[in-house]
KEVEX-634813 format. One record per residue (C-alpha): x, y, z; residue in one letter. Coordinates in steps of 0.05 Angstrom, whole numbers, plus 32768, in hexadecimal, padded with zeros to 4 digits. Layout:
XYZA...
//
This chain:
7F577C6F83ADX7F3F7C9283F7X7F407CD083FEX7F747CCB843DX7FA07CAE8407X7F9F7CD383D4X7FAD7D108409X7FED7CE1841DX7FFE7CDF83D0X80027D2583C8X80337D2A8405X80687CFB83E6X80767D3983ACX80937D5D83E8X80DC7D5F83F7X80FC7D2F841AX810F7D468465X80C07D6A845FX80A97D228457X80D57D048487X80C57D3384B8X807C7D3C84BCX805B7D1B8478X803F7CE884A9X80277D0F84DCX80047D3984A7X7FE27CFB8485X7FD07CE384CDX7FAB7D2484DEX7F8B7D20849AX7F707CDF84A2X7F557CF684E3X7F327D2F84CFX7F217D0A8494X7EF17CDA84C4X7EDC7D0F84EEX7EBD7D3D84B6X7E727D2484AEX7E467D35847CX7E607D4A842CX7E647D96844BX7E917D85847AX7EB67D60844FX7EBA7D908411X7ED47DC88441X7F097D998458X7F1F7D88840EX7F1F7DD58403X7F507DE1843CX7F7C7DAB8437X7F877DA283EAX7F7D7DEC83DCX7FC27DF7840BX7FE67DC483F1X80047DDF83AEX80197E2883D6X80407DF68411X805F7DCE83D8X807C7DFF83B7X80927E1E83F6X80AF7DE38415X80D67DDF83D2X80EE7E2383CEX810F7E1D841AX81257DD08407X814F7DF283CDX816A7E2783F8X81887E068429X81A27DC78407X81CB7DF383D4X820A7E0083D7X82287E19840EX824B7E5283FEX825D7E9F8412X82237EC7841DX822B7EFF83EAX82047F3E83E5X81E27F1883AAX81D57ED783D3X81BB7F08840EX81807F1E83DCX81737ED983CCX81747EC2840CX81367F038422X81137EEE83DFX810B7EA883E9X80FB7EB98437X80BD7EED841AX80A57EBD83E7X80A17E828419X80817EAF844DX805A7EC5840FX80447E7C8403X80317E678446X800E7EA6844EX7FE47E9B8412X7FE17E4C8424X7FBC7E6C8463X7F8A7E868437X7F727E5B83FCX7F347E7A83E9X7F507EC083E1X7F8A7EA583C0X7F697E83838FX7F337EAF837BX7F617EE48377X7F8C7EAD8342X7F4A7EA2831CX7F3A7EE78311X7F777EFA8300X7F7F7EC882D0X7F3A7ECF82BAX7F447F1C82A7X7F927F0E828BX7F727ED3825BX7F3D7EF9823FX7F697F30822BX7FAC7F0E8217X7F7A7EE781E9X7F647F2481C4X7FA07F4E81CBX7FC27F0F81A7X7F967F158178X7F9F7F66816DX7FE87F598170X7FEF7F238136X7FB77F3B810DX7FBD7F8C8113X7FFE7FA0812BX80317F768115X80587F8480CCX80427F598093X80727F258085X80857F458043X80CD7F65802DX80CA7FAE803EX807D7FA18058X80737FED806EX807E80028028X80457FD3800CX800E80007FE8X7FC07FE97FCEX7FA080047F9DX7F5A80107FAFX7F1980197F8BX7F0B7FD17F70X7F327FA87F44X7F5D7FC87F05X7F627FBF7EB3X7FA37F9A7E93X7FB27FDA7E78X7FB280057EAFX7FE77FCA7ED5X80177FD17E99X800E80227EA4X801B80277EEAX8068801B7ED9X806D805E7ECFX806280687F14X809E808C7F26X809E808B7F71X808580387F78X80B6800A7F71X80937FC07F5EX804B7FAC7F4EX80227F6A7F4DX7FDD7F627F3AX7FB87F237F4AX7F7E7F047F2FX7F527EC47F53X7F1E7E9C7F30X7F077E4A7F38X7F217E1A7F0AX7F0D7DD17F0AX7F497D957F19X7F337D607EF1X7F5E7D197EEFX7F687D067F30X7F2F7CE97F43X7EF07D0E7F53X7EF77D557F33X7F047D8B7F5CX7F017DD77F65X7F3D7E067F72X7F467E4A7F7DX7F7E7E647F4BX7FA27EA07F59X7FB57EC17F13X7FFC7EEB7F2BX80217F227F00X80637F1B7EF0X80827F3D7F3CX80537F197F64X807C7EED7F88X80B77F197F8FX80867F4F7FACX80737F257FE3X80B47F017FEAX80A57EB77FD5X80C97E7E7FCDX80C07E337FBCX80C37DFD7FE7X80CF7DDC7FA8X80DB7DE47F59X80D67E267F4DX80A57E647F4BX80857E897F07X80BB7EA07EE4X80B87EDB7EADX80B27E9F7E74X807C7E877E93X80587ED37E7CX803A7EB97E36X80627E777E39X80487E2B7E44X80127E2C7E7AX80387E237EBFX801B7E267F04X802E7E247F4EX80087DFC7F83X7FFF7E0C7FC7X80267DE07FF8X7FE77DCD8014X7FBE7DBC7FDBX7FFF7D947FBEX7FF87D6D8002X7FAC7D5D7FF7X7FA27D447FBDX7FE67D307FAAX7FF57D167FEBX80377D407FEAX80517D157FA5X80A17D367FA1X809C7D2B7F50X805B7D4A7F4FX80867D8C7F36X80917D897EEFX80597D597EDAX80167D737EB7X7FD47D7D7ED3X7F8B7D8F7EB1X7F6C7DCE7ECCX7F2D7DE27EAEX7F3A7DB07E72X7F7B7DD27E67X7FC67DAE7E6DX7FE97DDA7EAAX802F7DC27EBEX803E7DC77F00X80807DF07F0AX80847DF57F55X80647DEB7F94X805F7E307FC5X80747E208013X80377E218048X80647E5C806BX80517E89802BX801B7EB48047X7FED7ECC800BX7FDB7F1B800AX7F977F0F801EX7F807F558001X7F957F3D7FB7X7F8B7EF57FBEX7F647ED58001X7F7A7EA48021X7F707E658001X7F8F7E617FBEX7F9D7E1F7FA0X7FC57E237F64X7FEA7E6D7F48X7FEC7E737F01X80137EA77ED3X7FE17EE07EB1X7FDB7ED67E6EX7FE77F227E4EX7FC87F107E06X7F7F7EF57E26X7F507F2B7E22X7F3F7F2D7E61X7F867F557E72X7F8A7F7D7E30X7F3D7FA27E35X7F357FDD7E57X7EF07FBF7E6BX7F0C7F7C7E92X7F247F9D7ED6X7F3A7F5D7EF9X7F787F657F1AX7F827F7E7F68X7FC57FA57F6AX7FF87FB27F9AX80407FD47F95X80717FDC7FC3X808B802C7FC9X80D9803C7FBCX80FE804F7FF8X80F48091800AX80B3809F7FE1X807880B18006X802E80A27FFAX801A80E47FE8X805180E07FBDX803180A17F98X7FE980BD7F9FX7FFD80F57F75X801880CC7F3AX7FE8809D7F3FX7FB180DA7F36X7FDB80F37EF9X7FD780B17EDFX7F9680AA7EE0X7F8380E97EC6X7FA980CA7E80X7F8080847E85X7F4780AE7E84X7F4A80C87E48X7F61808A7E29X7F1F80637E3BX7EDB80777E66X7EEB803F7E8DX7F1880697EBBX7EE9809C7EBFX7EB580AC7EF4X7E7080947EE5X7E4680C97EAEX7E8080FD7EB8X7ECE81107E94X7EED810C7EDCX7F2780D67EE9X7F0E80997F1BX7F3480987F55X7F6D80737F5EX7F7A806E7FB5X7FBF80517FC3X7FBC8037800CX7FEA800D8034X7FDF7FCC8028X7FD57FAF807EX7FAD7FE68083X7F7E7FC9804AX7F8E7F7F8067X7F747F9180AFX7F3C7FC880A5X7F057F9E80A3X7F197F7B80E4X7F357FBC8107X7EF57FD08123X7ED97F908138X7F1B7F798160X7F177FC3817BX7ED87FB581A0X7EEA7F7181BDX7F2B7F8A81D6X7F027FC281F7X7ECF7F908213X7F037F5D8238X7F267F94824EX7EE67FA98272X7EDF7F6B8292X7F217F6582A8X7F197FAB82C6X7EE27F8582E9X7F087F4E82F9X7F407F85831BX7F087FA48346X7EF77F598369X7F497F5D836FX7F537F97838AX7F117F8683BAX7F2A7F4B83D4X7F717F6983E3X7F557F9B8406X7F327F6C8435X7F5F7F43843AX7F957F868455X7F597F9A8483X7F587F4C84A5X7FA17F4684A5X7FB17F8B84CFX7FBD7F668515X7FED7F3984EBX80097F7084D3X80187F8B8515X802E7F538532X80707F468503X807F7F968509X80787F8A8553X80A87F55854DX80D67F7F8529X80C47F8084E2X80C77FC184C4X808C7FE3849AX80BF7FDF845DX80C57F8D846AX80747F90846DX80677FB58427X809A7F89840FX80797F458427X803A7F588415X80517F6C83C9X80797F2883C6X802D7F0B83D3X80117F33839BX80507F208367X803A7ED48378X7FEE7EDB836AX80027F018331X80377EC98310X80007E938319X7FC97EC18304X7FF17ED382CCX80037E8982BCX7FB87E7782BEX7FA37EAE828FX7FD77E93825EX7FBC7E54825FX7F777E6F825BX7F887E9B821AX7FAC7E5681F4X7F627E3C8206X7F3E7E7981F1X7F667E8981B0X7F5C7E488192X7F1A7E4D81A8X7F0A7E968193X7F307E78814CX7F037E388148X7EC27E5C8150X7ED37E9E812FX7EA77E9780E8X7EC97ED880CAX7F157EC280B7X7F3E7EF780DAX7F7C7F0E80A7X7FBA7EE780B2X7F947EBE80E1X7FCB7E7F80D1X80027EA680F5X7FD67EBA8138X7FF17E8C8173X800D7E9B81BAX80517EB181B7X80867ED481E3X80737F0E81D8X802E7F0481F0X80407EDF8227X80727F198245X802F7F3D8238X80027F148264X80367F158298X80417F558299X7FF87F5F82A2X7FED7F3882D1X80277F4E8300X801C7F9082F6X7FD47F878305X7FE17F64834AX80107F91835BX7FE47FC98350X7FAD7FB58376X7FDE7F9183B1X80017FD483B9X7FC37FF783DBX7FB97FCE8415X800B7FC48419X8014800A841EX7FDB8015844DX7FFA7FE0847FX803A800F8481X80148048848EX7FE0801E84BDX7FE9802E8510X80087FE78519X80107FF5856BX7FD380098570X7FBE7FC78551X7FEE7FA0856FX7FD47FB485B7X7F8E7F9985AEX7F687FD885A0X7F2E7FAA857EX7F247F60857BX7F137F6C8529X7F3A7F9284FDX7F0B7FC784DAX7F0F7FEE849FX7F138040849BX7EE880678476X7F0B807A8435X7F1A802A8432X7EC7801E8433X7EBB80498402X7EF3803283D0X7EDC7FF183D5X7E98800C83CEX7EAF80368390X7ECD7FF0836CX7E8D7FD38370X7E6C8009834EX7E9A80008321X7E907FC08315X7E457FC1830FX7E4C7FFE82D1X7E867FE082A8X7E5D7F9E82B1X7E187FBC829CX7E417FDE825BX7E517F958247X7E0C7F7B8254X7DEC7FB3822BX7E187FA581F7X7E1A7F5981FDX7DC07F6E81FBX7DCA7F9B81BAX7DF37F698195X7DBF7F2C81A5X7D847F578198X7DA57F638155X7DAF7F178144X7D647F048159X7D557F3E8128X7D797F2680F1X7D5F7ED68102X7D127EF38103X7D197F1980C3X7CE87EFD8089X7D1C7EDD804DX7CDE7EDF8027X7CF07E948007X7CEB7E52802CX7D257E3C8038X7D117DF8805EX7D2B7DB0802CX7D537DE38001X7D947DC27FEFX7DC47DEC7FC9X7DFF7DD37F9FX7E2B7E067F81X7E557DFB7F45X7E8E7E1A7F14X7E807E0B7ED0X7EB37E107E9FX7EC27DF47E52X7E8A7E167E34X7E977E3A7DF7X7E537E6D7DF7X7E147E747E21X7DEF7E507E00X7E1A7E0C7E10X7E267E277E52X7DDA7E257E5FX7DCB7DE07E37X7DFF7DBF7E67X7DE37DDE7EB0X7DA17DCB7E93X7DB47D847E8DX7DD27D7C7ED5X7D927D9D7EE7X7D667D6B7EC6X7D907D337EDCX7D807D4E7F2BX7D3E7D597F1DX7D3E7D097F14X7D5B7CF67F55X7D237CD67F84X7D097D077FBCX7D1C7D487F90X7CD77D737F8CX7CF57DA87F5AX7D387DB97F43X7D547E017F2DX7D8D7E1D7F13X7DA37E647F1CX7DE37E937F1FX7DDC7E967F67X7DAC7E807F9DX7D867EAA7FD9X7DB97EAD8014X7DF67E957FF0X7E187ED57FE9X7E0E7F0B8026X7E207F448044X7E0D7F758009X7E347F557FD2X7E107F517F97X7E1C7F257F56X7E1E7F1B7F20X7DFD7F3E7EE7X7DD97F887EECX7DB27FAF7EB6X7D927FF67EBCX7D4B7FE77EB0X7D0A80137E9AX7CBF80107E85X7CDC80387E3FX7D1880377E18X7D2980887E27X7D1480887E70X7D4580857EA6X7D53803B7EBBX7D4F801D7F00X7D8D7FFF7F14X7D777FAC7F1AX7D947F657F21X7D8D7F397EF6X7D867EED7F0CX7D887EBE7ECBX7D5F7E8A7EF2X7D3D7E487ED7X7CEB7E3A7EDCX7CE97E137F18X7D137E4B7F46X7CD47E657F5DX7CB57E247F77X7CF87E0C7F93X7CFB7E487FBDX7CB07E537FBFX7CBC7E9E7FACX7C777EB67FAEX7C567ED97F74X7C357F107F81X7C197F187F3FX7C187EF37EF3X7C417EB17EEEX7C7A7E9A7EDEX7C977E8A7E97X7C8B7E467E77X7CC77E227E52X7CA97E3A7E16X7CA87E777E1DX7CF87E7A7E2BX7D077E837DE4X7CD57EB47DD0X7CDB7F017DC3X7CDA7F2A7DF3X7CEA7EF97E23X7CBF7EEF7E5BX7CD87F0C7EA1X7CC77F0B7EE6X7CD57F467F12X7CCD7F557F56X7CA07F7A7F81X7CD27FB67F91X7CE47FC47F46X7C997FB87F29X7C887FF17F5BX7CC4801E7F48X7CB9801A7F00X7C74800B7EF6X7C4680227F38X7C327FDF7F4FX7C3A7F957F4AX7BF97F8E7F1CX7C0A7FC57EEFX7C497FA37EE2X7C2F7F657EBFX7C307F637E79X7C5F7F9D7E73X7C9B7FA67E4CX7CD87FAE7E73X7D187FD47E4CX7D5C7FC07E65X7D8A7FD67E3CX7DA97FD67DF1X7D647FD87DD8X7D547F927E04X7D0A7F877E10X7CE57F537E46X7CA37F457E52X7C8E7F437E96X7C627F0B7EA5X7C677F0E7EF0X7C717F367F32X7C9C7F0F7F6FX7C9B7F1F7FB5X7CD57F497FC9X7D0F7F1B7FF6X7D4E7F158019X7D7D7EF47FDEX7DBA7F177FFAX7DAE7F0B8042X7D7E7F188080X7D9A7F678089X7D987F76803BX7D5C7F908012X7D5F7F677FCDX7D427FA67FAAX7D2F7FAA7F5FX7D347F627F41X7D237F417EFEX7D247EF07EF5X7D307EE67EB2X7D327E9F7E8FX7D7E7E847E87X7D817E8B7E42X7D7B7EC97E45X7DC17ED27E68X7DEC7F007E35X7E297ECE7E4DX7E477E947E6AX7E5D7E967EB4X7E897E6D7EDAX7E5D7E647F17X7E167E477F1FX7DEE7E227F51X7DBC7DF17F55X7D7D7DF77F85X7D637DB87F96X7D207DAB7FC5X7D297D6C7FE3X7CE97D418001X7CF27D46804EX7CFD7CF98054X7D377CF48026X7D827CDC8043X7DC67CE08028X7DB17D1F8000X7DFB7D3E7FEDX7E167CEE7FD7X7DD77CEF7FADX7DDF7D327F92X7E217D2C7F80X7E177CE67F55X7DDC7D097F2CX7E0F7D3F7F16X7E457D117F08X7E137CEE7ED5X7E117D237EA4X7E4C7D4B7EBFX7E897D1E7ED5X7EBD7D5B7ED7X7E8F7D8D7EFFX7EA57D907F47X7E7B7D957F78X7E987DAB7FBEX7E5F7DBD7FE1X7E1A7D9E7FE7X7DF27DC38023X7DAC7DDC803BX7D947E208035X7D8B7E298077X7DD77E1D808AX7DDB7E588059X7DB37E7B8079X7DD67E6680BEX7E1C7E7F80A4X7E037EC38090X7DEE7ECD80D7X7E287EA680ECX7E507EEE80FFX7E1A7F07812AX7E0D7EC9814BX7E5C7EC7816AX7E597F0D8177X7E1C7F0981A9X7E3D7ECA81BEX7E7B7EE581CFX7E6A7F2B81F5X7E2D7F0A8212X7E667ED4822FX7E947F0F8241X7E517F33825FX7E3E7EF88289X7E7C7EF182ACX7E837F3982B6X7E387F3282DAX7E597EF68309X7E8D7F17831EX7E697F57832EX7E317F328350X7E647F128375X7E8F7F528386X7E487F71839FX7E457F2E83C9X7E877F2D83E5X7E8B7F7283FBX7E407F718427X7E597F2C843CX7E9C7F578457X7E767F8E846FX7E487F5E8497X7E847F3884B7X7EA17F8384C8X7E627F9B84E7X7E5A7F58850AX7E607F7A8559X7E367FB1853EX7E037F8D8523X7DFA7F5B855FX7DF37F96858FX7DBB7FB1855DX7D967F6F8563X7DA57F6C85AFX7D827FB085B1X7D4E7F978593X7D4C7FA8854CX7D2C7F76851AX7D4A7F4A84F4X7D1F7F5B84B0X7D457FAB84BEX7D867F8A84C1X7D7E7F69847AX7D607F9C845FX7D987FCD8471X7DCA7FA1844CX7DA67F99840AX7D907FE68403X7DE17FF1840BX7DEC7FBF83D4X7DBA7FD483ADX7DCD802083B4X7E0E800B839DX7DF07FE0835BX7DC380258350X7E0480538348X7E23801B831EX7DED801782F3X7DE0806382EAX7E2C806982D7X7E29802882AAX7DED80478283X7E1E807C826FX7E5280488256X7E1C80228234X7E0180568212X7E4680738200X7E56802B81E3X7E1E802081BDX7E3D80598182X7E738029817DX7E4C7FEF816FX7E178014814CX7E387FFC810DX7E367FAE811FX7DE57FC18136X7DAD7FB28102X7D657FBD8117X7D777FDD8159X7D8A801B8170X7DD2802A819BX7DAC804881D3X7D70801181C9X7D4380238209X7D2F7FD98209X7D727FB4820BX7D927FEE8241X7D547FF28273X7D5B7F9C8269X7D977F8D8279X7D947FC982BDX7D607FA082D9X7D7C7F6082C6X7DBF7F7E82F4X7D937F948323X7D717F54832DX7DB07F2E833BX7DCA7F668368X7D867F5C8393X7D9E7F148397X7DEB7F2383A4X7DCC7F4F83DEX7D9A7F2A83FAX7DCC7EE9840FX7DF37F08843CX7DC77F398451X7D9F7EF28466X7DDC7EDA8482X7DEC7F1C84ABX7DA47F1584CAX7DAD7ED084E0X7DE27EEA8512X7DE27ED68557X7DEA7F0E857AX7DFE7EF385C2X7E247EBC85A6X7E4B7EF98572X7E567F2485B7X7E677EE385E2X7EA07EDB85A9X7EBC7F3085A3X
//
């Protein structure tokens, strides 16, 4: 299709007596022009004009085609307001029809600003402000201080002043007979639970209190029933095999049940009844259970703090578990409320991102209220035309704000759309789950938000320039006094003042967008100390083993059996693997160690590890070797233990060899080699003191273990082939995840990475539109200082002067921006000093960086008009004023 009639097209979405009247005529003249325009310039500027007017006139044409073909009526004092609001917003539209660019850059910044922050204030809204959608949610309490004994639960009835508790419990179990086993994450629920939390089933039923010591029942999640059961209806009541053991399934929880993340997570499979008699719930030893209680009404915290505190001062003198480490004093017991608990680890982090797009939008507002104000300071003579023809400066303000309420709506509507985009988007991406991330959409609420936002936004910055064409000397204008409408003083150096503005709160987000990137390229270049390149890591939950020793004769099979696959160069078997578990977290089994039995001990993990774990990971020895199979069974047993904890305990790596190491309830080890320190728990994280000891020397059986696996470069279909060699020797062991170290290593930096992303995005469109507000106002100030300008070169002053003139103002301008925006950046830096590692908040580097990287594109933002002001004709300019 032409271009002529596609143009034609357009016209027929016009009312009818529009296109009978002069749709013709207007495709005619388009046609016309259209063959007359030569070259793609010409062309592309007539495309601009013509299509970029035609949604304002159709929408205007509309607005008077419904007015006048209503019903014809009496003209009430209602109708009468009607009738001057539909007259302002169709002079509105043509007006803004008259001028697409300005209308439509103002649109895109608005909507530009409005998305960014109705995405992260939806966000903040859903996530931190809203109730939990619990019964009586703001009486919800936590107790704090890691997870809590059996016995302790069935004593915190006493607990005048709380009303309810639940205590949860979540462990893997393996679903075996339906196919390929597979892994679930159980949820292990008090008796309250579900009433706590206000649960219901979408069908059978939920636990009940026979189900407390009674035949093993459990509820599935409505999502997990739909997965593997493919939403099976008599699924409920029939029997199911979890970890070996005959389960029957009671009910199945709806997908609108949202699980308290701070007892549970997120992703629970199956909820099972706690069993009261297993030891696990009757020791004072086993605390397992997270706990949360909802307050009577009335009762205050520090009401439930106190018995709490009381309470505990009995437990401890009941068992030394509820006592503080080497002392008589009670542990403490912190009762908080339970969102607070849900959203504090998020609170800060969506703090600083709502802080950083409402900088840019403040940027965004400065290129508004820029571009109204030029557009006031060009539209003066109009303005005293219509008050010449008898419109008053009351009608003016008024037309003028009508103007700003339109931008505004379609601003507004743009930035909604934008913030459906960037939600999903910001949700997609996002590695770290936010808490109740499920129930975070666009809603009304957020969308009277964005439009109150945006209105109130154009409004603002619409209402300047209104009010100063009230005030302005319209006669005056009106008579001729100058062919070009200038601008005063204080109007020069408020427009001035916004682009400072822009240029600091723009330099603030590139110094922080710098400190955040600087931080993940610190965290990439850090040594791990291992290699982690043809590393393939399977991880695995283990259960049906009835002591340690079985436990380790059954991973040691499944090892063997991968050891045998083609293209496998060594195979090892551990509790955990470098990089799997980061951000600090350690697991799973610590002992106090020493050079002699009465010495103080050096706190140290210990990593029950298999023979080949050093040459899967090439861990480098720094001195001695590494234990034969042997030697596992012998006594002492042979240990290997790194470079940190040889030195701590024993001076240096060398003098550590052939030492005996003490660790506890008169245990001995022989150390028969020194590793090289590394980063098991992640990139940021020292490992510290470390001992390798051989597997059977694991004092029990866990329900976790993974598999190292060193493939040969050239091999294919690793996971497929992987999985099969387990399956051999171990048909019921799920295996969910097959993956390479270094993805492991990519997801711990994962975080980092999207935060650097994310302000560095925010930061880069804050630099465009400050570059661009530099460029618009010089290009202004050039077109206002035309006359002057052309006498200067008439007189016989140099082009080169001209230009230079022009980019010293802009870059005098940048310079105060930048000096103020050091200030901002260096003020926040302390708040993201605690998402910083390696760099400092004030880093020298990263600040005096990104200054000249703003002061290079100012130079540039200068330098084109300043080109274009030089290029001026000055008898042709003259000829013209």
């Amino acid at each position: 299709m032409s271009v002529p009639r596609l143009y034609g097209g357009l016209l027929r979405l016009f009312p009818r007596p529009f296109r009978e009247r002069s749709a013709g005529d207007a495709a005619e003249t388009f046609a016309l022009l259209w063959a007359d325009a030569v070259g793609a310039r010409a062309r592309a500027s007539l495309l601009v004009r013509c299509f970029g007017r035609l949604p304002l006139a159709w929408a205007s044409e509309w607005v008077h085609h419904l007015r006048t073909h209503g019903r014809d009526r009496a003209r009430l004092p209602r109708e009468l307001l009607m009738d001057r609001w539909s007259r302002n917003v169709r002079q509105a539209l043509r007006s803004l029809g008259r001028a697409p660019t300005f209308t439509w850059t103002v649109v895109l910044l608005l909507g530009l600003g409005v998305g960014a922050v109705t995405t992260i204030v939806t966000i903040v809204d859903h996530v931190l402000l809203r109730p939990l959608p619990y019964p009586a949610a703001e009486r919800l309490i936590y107790l704090e201080n890691g997870s809590h004994s059996g016995p302790l639960f069935q004593q915190l009835g006493s607990v005048r002043t709380v009303e309810q508790w639940a205590g949860a419990f979540t462990d893997d179990v393996n679903l075996t007979g339906t196919g390929q086993p597979e892994r679930l994450e159980r949820a292990t629920v008090t008796e309250d639970f579900f009433t706590l939390f206000g649960a219901t089933a979408a069908r059978g039923r939920l636990l009940q209190r026979d189900d407390f010591g009674g035949p093993a029942a459990v509820v599935l999640a409505e999502g997990t029933w739909r997965r593997l059961w493919g939403g099976d209806p008599d699924l409920v009541g029939r029997t199911i095999a979890l970890d070996g053991e005959a389960v029957v399934v009671v009910g199945i929880l709806p997908s609108t049940f949202a699980p308290p993340e701070a007892l549970v997570g997120t992703d629970v499979d199956v909820w099972r009844a706690v069993d009261w008699s297993a030891e696990m719930y009757t020791g004072h030893d086993w605390s397992v259970l997270d706990v949360a209680g909802r307050l009577e009404p009335g009762a205050s915290h520090a009401a439930a703090q106190s018995e709490l505190d009381a309470l505990m001062v009995e437990m401890a003198q009941v068992h030394p578990n509820y006592r503080v480490r080497d002392g008589d004093a009670p542990e403490p017991l912190p009762a908080v409320g339970l969102s607070e608990i849900i959203v504090r680890p998020v609170r800060e982090g969506l703090g600083l991102l709502l802080g950083a797009v409402a900088m840019l939008l403040l940027v965004a507002c400065a290129n508004v209220a820029n571009l109204f104000l030029a557009r006031g300071v060009e539209r003066q003579r109009e303005m005293a035309v219509r008050h010449a023809l008898g419109a008053g400066r009351g009608r003016l303000v008024e037309q003028l704000m009508t103007e700003s309420v339109l931008v505004g709506l379609v601003g507004g509507a743009l930035g909604v759309a934008l913030s459906v985009v960037g939600l999903r988007t910001f949700l997609t991406l996002n590695p770290q789950t936010l808490p109740r991330e499920a129930a975070v959409h666009v809603d009304l609420r957020v969308l009277g938000f964005a439009a109150v936002l945006s209105l109130a936004t154009a409004l603002l910055f619409g209402l300047l320039p209104a009010l100063r064409a009230a005030r302005a000397n319209l006669a005056g204008a009106v008579r001729g006094a100058a062919r070009t409408a200038t601008e005063g003083k204080g109007i020069r150096s408020l427009r001035g003042g916004l682009v400072v503005a822009e240029v600091a709160l723009s330099l603030t987000l590139v110094a922080g967008a710098g400190l955040l990137l600087r931080t993940f390229l610190q965290v990439q270049g850090q040594a791990l100390g291992i290699q982690t390149a043809g590393v393939w890591s399977v991880p695995v939950t283990p259960t049906g083993y009835d002591s340690p020793e079985s436990w380790v004769q059954g991973m040691e099979a499944v090892r063997t059996a991968l050891a045998e696959v083609p293209g496998v160069q060594s195979a090892a078997l551990s509790l955990t693997v470098p990089m799997q578990m980061t951000g600090g977290r350690r697991c799973c089994w610590t002992r106090n160690v020493a050079a002699t039995a009465d010495a103080d001990g050096v706190r140290t993990q210990m990593h029950p590890v298999s023979t080949d774990y050093f040459t899967t990971f090439q861990l480098p020895l720094l001195a001695g070797r590494v234990w034969t199979p042997s030697e596992t069974s012998m006594d002492p047993a042979p240990v290997v233990v790194s470079e940190p904890l040889a030195i701590q305990v024993f001076g240096s790596a060398t003098a550590a060899v052939g030492r005996t190491l003490h660790h506890g309830q008169g245990l001995t080890a022989q150390i028969v080699g020194v590793a090289a320190d590394d980063r098991h728990y992640g990139a940021e994280y020292e490992h510290g003191p470390a001992a390798y000891v051989p597997l059977q020397e694991m004092p029990f059986q866990s329900d976790r273990a993974v598999f190292a696996v060193r493939m040969d470069p050239s091999a294919t279909d690793v996971p497929a082939r992987l999985r099969d060699a387990i399956w051999s020797v171990a048909p019921a062991l799920p295996v969910p995840q097959v993956q390479t170290l270094d993805a492991l290593v990519d997801d711990a930096s994962a975080g980092r990475r999207f935060d650097s992303a994310l302000f560095g995005s925010l930061a880069l469109v804050a630099l465009v539109l400050a570059a661009g507000g530099l460029y618009g106002l010089l290009l202004y100030v050039a077109s206002q200082r035309r006359r002057d300008l052309a006498i200067r070169l008439a007189l016989g002053a140099s082009r080169g002067h001209i230009q230079r003139s022009l980019v010293l103002g802009g870059l005098g301008l940048t310079a105060a921006g930048v000096g103020l925006g050091l200030l901002g950046s260096w003020a926040s830096g302390r708040f993201l000093s605690s998402r910083l590692w390696g760099v400092e908040a004030g880093d020298p580097g990263t600040l005096v960086g990104a200054s000249l990287l703003l002061l290079a594109i100012a130079l540039l933002a200068s330098w084109l008009p300043a080109r274009r002001a030089g290029r001026t004709d000055p008898l042709e300019t003259l000829r013209q004023e």
